[in-house]
C-alpha positions in Angstrom: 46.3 17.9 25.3 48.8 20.2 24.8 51.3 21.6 28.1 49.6 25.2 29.0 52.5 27.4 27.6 54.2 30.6 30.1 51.3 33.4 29.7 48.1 31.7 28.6 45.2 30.8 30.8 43.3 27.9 30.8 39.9 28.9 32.4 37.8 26.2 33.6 34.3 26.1 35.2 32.7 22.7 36.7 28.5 23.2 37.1 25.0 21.8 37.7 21.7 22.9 36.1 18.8 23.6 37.7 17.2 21.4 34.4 16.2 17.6 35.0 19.0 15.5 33.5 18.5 15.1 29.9 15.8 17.3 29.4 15.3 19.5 26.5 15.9 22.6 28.6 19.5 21.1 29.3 20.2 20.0 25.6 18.7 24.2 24.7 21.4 25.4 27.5 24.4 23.6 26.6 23.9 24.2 22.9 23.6 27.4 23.2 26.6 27.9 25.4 29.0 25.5 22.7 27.7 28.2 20.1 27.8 31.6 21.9 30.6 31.1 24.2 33.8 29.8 21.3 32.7 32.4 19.0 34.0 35.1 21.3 37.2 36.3 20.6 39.8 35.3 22.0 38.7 31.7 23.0 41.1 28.9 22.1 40.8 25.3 22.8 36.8 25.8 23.9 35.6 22.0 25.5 32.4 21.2 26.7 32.4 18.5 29.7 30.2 15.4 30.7 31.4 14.8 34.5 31.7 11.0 35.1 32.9 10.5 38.3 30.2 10.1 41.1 32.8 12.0 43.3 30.7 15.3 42.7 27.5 16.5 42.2 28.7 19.0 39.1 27.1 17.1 35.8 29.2 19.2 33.0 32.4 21.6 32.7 34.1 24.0 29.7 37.3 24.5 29.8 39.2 27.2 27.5 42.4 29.1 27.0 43.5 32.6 26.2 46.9 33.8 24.9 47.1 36.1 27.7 45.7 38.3 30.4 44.3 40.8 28.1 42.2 38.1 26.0 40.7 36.7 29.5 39.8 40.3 30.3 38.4 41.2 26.9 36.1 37.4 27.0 35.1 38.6 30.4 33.8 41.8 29.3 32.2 40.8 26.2 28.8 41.6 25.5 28.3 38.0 24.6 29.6 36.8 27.9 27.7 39.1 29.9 24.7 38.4 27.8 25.0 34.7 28.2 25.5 35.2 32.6 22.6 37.2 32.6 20.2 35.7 30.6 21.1 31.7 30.9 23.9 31.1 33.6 22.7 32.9 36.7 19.0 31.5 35.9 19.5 27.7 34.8 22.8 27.0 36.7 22.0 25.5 40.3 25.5 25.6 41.7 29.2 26.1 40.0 33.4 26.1 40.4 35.4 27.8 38.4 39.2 27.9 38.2 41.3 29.4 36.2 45.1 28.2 36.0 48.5 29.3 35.1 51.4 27.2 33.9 53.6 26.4 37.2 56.9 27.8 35.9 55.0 30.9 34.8 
């Protein structure tokens, strides 16, 4: 992966779904979010995540990047985004973290 350059944000979120693990309600929500959520502009580098380490009880993660402050803000406000909190994430996701990091030498 390449080194997060000075400016850009690389925003990450770890989760669990309120859905049984491999049911189609799960399959429906993480589709959705892998087409909805990289097709907003602005999004670079869009990964969706299959935890493996029995460390935690988060199941998935997406991580993304944005050239700057202004692209985060303009993903955050998107009707897209809002759309897809409103109507999947607050609903079918049981409990979440999300970070959001900076290069150190930024």
């Amino acid at each position: 992966m390449p080194t997060l350059s000075n400016g850009r944000i690389r925003h990450t979120v770890v989760f669990k779904l309120k859905h049984a693990e491999g049911s189609a309600e799960e399959r429906d929500f993480l589709a959705e979010a892998q087409r909805v959520l990289p097709a907003i502009p602005g999004v670079e580098n869009f990964e969706a995540l299959r935890e493996v380490s029995p460390k935690n009880g988060y199941r998935f993660g997406f991580s993304m990047e944005f050239a700057d402050d202004a692209a985060y803000q303009a993903y955050n406000e998107h009707p897209d985004h809002t759309n897809f909190v409103e109507s999947r994430w607050v609903p079918e996701v049981e409990d979440f973290l999300e970070i959001d990091y900076r290069a150190l030498d930024d």
